[in-house]
N, CA, C and O atoms as a printed pandas DataFrame, in Angstrom:
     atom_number atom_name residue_name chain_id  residue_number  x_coord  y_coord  z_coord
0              1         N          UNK        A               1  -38.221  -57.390    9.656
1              2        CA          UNK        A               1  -37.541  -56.244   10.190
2              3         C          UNK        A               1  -36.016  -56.412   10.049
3              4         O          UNK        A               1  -35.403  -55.741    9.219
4              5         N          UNK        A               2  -35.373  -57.332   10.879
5              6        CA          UNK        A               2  -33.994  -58.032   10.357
6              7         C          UNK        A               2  -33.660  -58.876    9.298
7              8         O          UNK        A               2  -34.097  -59.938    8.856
8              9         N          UNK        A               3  -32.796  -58.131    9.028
9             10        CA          UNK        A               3  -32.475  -59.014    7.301
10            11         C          UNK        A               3  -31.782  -60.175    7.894
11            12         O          UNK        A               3  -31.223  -60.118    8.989
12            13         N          UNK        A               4  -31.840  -61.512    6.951
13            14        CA          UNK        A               4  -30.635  -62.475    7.536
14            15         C          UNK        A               4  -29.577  -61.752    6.304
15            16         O          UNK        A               4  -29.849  -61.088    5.304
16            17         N          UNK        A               5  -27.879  -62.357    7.059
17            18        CA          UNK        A               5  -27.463  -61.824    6.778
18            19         C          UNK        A               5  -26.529  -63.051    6.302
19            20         O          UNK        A               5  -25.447  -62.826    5.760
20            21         N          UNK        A               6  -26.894  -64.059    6.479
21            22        CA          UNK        A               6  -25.741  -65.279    6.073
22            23         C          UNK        A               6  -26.110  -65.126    4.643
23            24         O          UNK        A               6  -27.058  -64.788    3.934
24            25         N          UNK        A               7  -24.554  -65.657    4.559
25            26        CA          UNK        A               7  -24.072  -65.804    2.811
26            27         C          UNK        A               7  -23.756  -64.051    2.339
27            28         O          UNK        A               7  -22.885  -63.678    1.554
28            29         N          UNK        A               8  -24.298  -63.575    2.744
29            30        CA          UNK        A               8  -23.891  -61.960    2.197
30            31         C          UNK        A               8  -22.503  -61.328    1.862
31            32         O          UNK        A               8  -22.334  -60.309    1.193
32            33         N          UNK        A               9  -21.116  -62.438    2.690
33            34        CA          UNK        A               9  -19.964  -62.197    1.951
34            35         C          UNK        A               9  -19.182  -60.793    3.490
35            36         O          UNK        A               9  -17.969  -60.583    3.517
36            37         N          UNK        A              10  -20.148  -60.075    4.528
37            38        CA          UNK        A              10  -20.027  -59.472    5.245
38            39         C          UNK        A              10  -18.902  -60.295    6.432
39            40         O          UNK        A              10  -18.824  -61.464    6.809
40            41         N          UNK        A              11  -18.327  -59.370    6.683
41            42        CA          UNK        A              11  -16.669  -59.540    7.430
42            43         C          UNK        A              11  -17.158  -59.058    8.903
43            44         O          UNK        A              11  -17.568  -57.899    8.977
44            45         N          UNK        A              12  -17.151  -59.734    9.907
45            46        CA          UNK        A              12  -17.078  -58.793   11.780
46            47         C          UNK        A              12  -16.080  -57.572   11.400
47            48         O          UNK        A              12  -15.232  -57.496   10.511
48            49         N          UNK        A              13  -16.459  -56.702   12.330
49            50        CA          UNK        A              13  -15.324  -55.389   12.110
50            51         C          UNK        A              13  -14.149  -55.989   13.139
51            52         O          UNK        A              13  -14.361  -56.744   14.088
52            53         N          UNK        A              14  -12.906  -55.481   12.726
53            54        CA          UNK        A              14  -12.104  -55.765   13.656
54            55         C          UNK        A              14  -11.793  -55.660   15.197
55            56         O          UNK        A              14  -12.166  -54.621   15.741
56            57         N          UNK        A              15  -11.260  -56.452   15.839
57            58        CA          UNK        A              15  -11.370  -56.184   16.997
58            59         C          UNK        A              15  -10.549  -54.788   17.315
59            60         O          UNK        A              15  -10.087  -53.992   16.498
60            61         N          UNK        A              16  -10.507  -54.731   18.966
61            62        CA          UNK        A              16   -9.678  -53.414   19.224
62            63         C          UNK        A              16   -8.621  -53.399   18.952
63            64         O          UNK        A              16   -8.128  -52.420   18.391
64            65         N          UNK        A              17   -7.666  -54.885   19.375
65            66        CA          UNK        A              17   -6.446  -55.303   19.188
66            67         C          UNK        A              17   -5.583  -55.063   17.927
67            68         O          UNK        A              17   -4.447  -54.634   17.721
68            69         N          UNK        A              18   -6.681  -55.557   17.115
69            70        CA          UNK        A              18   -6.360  -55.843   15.639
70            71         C          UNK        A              18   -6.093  -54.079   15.102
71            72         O          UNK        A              18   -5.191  -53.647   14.383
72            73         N          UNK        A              19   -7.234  -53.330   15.755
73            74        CA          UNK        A              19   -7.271  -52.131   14.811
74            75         C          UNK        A              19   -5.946  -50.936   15.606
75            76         O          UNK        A              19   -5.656  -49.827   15.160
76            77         N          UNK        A              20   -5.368  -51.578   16.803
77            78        CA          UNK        A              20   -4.396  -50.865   17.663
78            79         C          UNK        A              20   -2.728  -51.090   17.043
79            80         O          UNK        A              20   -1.839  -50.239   17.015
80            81         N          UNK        A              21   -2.661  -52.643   16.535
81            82        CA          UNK        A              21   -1.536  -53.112   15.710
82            83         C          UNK        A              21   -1.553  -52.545   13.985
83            84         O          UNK        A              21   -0.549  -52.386   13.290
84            85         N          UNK        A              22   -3.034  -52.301   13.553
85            86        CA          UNK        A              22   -2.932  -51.959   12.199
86            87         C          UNK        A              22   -2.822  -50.540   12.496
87            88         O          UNK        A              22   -2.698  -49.920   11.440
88            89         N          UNK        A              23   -2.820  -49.979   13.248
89            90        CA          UNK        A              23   -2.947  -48.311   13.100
90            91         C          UNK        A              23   -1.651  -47.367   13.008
91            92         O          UNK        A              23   -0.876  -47.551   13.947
92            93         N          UNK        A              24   -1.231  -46.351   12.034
93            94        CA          UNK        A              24   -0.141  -45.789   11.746
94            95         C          UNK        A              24    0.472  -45.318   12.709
95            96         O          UNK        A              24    1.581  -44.838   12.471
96            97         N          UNK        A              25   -0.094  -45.298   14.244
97            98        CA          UNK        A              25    0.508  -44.924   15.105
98            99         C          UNK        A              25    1.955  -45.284   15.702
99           100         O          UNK        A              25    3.068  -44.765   15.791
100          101         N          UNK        A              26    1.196  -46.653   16.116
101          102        CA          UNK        A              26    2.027  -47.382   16.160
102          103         C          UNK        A              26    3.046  -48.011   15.409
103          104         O          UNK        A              26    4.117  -48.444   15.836
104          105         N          UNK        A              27    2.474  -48.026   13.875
105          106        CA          UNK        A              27    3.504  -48.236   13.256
106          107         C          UNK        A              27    4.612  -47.121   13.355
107          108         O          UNK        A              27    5.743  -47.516   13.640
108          109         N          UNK        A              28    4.453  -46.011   13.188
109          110        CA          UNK        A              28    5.115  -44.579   13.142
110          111         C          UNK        A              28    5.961  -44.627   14.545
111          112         O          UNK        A              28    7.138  -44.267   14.589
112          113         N          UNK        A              29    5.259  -45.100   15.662
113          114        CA          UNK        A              29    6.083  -45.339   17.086
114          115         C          UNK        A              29    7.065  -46.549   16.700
115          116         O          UNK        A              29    8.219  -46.216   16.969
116          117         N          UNK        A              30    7.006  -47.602   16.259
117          118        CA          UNK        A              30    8.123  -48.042   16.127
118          119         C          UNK        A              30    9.787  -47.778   15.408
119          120         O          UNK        A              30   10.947  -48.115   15.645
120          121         N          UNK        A              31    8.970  -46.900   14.331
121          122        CA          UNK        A              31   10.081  -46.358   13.411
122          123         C          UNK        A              31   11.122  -45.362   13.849
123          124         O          UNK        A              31   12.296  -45.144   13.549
124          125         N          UNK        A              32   10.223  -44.830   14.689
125          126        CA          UNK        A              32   11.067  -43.349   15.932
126          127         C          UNK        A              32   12.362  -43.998   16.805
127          128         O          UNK        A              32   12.328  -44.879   17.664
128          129         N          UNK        A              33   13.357  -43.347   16.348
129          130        CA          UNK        A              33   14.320  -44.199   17.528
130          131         C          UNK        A              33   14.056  -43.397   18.636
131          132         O          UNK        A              33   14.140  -43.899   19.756
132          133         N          UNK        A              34   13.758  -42.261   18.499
133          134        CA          UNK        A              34   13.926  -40.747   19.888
134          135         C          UNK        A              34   12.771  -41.869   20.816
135          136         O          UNK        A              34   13.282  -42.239   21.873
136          137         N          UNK        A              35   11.241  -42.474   20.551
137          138        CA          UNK        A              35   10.133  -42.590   20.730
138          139         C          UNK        A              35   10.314  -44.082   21.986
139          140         O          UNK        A              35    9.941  -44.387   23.119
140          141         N          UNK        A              36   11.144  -44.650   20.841
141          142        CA          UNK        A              36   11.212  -45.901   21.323
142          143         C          UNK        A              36   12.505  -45.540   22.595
143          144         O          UNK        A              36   12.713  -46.469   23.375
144          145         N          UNK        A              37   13.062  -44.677   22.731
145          146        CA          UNK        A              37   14.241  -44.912   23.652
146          147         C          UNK        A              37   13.381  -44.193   24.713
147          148         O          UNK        A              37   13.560  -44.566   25.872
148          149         N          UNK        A              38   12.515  -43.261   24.503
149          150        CA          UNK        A              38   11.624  -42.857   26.225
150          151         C          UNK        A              38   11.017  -43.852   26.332
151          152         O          UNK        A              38   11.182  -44.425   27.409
152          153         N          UNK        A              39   10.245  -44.391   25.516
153          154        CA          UNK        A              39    9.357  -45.007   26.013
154          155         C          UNK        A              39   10.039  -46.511   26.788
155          156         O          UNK        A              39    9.249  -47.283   27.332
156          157         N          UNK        A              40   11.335  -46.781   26.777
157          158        CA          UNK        A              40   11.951  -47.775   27.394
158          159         C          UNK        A              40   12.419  -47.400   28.544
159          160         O          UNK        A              40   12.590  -48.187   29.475
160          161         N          UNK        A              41   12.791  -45.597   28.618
161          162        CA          UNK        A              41   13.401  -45.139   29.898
162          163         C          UNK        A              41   11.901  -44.965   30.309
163          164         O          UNK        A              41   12.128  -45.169   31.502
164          165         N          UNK        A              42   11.043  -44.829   30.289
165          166        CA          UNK        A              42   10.117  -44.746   31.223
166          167         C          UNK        A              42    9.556  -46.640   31.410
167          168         O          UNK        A              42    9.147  -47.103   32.475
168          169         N          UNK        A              43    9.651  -47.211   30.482
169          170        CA          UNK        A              43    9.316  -48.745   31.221
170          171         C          UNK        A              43   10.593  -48.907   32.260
171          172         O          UNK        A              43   10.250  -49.427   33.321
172          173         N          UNK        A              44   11.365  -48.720   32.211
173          174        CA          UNK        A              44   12.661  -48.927   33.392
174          175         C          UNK        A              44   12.260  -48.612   34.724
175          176         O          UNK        A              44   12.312  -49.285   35.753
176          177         N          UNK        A              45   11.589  -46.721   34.358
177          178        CA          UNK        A              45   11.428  -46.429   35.585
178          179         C          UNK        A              45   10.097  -47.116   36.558
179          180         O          UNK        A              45    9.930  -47.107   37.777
180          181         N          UNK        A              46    9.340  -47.643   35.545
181          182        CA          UNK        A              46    8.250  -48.046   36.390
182          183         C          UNK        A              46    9.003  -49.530   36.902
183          184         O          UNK        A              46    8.986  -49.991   38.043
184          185         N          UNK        A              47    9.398  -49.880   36.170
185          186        CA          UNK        A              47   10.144  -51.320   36.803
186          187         C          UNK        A              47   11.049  -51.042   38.069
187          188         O          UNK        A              47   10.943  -51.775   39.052
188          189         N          UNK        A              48   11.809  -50.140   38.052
189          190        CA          UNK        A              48   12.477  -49.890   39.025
190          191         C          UNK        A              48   11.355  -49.296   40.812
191          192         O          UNK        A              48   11.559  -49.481   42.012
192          193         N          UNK        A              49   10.375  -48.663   40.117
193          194        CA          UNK        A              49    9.451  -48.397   41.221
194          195         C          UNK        A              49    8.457  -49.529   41.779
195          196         O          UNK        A              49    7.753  -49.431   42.783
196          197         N          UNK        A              50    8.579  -50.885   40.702
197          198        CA          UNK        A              50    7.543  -51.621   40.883
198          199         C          UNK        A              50    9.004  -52.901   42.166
199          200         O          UNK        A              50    8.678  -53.490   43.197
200          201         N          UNK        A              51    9.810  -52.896   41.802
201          202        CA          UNK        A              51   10.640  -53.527   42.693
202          203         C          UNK        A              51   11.437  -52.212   43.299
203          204         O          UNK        A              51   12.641  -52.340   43.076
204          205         N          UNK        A              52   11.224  -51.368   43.780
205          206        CA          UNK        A              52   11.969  -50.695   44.819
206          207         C          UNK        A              52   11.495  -51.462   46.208
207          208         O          UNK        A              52   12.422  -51.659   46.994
208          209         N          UNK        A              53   10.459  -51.828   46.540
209          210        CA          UNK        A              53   10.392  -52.306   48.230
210          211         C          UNK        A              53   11.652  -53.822   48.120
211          212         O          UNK        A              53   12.317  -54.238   49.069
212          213         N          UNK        A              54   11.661  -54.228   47.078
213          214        CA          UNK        A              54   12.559  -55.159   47.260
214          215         C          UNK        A              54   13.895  -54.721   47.288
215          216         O          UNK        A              54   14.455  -55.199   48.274
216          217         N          UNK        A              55   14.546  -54.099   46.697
217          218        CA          UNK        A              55   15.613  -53.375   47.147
218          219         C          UNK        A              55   16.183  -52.339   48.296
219          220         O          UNK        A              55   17.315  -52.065   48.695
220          221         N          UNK        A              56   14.726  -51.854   48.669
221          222        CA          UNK        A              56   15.162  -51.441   49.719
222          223         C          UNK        A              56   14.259  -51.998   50.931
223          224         O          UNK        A              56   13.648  -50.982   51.262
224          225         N          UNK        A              57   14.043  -52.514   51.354
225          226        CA          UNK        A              57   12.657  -53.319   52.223
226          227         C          UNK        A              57   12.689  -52.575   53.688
227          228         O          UNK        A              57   11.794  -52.938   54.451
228          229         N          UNK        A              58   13.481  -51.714   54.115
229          230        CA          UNK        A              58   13.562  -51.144   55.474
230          231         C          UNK        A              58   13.390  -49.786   55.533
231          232         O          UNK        A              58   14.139  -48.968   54.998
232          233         N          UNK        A              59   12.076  -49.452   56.397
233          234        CA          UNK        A              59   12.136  -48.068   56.437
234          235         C          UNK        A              59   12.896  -46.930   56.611
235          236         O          UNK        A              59   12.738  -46.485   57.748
236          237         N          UNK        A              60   13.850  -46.116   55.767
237          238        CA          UNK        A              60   14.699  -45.994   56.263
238          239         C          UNK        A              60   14.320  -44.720   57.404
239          240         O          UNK        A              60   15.233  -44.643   58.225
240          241         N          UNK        A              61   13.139  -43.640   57.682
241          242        CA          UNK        A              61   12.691  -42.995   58.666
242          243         C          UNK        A              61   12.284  -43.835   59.842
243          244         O          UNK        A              61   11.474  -43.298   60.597
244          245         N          UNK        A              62   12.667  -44.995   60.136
245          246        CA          UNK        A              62   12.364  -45.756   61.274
246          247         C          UNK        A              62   13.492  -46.037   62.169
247          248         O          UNK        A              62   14.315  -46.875   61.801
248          249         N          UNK        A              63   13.687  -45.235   63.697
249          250        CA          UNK        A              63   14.813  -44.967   64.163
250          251         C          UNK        A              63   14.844  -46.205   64.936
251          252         O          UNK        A              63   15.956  -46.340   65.448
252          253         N          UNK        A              64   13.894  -47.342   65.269
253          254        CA          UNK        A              64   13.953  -48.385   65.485
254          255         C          UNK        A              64   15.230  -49.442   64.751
255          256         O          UNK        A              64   16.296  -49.834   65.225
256          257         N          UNK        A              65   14.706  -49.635   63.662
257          258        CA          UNK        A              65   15.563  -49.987   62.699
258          259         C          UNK        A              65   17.427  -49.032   62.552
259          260         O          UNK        A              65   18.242  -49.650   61.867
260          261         N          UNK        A              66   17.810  -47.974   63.038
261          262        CA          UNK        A              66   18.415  -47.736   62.881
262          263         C          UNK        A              66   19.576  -48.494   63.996
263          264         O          UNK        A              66   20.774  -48.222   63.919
């Protein structure tokens, strides 16, 4: 029912990785300067939201704290 398949010269298909770096997309996203400059203002902004409690660490609606 199953063929063997050793020696046949047959390649694994690529992984996801592999086929995400070979794909014109990305190549085409790197070449974009417009592409590459959002896509850095939006990594900023998540960086900036991922450390905002550290910059600001005090509630500022907490009249306790005031």
């Amino acid at each position: 029912m199953m063929e063997d398949r050793a020696g046949t010269g047959m390649t694994p298909p690529p992984s996801r990785i592999q086929r995400i770096l070979a794909s014109d997309f990305l190549f085409d996203f790197r070449r974009a300067p417009l592409a590459m400059l959002a896509a850095s203002i939006v990594a900023f902004l998540f960086l900036v939201a991922l450390l905002a409690p550290l910059v600001a660490p005090t509630n500022p609606f907490d009249p306790a704290s005031l």
